[in-house]
ZATITI-956013 format. One record per residue (C-alpha): z, y, x; residue number from 1. Coordinates in steps of 0.02 Angstrom, whole numbers, plus 32768, in hexadecimal, padded with zeros to 4 digits. Layout:
residues N
SITE    zz    yy    xx  num
SITE     Z     Y     X  NUM
...
//
This chain:
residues 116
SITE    zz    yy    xx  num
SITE  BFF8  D2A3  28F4    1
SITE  C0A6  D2C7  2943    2
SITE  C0D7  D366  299F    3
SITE  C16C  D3B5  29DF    4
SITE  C1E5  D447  29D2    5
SITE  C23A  D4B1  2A49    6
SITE  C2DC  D4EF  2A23    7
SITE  C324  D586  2A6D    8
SITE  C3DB  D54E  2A7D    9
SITE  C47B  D570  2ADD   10
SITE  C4CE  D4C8  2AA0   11
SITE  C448  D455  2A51   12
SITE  C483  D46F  29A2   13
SITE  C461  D51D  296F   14
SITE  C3BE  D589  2994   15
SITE  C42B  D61E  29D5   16
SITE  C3C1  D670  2A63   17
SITE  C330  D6FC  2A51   18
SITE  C295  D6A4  2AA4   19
SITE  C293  D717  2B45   20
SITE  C338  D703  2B77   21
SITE  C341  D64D  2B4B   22
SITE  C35B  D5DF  2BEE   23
SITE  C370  D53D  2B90   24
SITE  C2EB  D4E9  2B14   25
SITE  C307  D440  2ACC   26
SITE  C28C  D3D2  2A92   27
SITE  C268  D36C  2A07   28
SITE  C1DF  D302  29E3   29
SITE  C1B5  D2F0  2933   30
SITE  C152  D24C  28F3   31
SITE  C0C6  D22E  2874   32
SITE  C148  D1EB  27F5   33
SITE  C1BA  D298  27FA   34
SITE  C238  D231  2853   35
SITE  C271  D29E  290B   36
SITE  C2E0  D286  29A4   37
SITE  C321  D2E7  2A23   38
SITE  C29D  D2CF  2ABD   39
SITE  C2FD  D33B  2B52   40
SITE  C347  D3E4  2B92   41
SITE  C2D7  D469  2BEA   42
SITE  C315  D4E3  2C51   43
SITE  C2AE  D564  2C6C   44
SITE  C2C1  D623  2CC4   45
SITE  C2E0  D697  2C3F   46
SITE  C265  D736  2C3F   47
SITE  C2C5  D7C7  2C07   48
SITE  C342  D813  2C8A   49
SITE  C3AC  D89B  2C5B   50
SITE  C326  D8D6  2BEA   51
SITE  C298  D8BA  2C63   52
SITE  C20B  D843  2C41   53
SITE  C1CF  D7D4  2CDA   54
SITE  C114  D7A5  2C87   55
SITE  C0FE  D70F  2D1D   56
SITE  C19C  D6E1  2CDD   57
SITE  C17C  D6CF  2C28   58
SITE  C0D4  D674  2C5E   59
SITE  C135  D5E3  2CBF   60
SITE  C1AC  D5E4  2C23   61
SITE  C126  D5CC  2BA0   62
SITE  C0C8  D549  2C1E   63
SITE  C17D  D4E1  2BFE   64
SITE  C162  D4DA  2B54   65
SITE  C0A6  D4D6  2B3F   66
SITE  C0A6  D429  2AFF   67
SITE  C10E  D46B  2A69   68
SITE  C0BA  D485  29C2   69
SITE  C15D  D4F6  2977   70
SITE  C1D0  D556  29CF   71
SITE  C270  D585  2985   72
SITE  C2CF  D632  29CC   73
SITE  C341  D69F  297D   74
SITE  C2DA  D739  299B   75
SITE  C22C  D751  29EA   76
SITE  C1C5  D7F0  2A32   77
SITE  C123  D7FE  2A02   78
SITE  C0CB  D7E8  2AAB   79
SITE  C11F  D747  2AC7   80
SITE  C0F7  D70D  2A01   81
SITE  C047  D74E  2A38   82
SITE  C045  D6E0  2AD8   83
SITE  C097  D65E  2A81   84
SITE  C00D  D654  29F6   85
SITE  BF69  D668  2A77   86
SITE  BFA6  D5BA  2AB1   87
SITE  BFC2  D57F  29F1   88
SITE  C080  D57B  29F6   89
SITE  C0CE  D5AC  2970   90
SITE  C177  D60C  296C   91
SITE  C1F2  D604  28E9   92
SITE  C279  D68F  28E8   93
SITE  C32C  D639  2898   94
SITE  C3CF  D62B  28CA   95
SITE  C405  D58B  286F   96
SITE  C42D  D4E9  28AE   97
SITE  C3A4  D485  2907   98
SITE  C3B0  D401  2896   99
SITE  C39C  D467  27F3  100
SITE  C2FE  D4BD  284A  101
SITE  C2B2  D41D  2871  102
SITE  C2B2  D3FC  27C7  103
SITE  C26A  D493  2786  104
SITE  C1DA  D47F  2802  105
SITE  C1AD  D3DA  27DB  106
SITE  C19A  D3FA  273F  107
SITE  C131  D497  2760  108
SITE  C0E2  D43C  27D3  109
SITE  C0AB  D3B0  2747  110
SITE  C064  D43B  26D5  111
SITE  C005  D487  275C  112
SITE  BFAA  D3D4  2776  113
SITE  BFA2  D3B1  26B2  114
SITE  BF4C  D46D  26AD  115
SITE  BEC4  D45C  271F  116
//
């Protein structure tokens, strides 16, 4: 079965933005064969303010993205990992390029399925 990734991103090419102040997610859908396309651009409000946390915020964020089996960020707190996990999304801290990540997931993905 397919799913997709979110991508914290300021230019669609690198994952270069910690999860709560990302404003821009993009999307790709990943098929049964390990083949995956770009799918869209999300914008979303980003949560963290000068060091403040807006939790309604980060709930309309996360609601974005909830269709998302994988999120890649450059950084994550704990509460929004935490959040991020009750609704069985999993975040991935890196900082390469999307493309590279992809790849790595897939295949994690693959030994997670061969696993169970």
């Amino acid at each position: 079965m397919g799913y997709k990734i979110a991508a914290a991103s300021s230019d669609g090419q690198q994952v270069d933005r910690h999860f709560g102040h990302a404003d821009t997610f993009y999307i790709t859908e990943v098929l049964d064969d390990g083949t995956y396309f770009f799918l869209e651009k999300r914008i979303v409000e980003s949560p963290c303010q000068h060091g403040n946390h807006d939790s309604g915020i980060m709930q309309k964020m996360i609601e974005k993205i909830d269709d998302c089996k994988y999120v890649l960020c450059e950084a994550i707190g704990s509460g929004a990992a935490a959040i991020l996990a009750q609704r069985h999304i999993t975040p991935l801290e890196t900082d390469n390029m999307i493309n590279k990540a992809i790849g790595y997931i897939i295949l994690y993905d693959k030994r997670l399925q061969h696993a169970s």
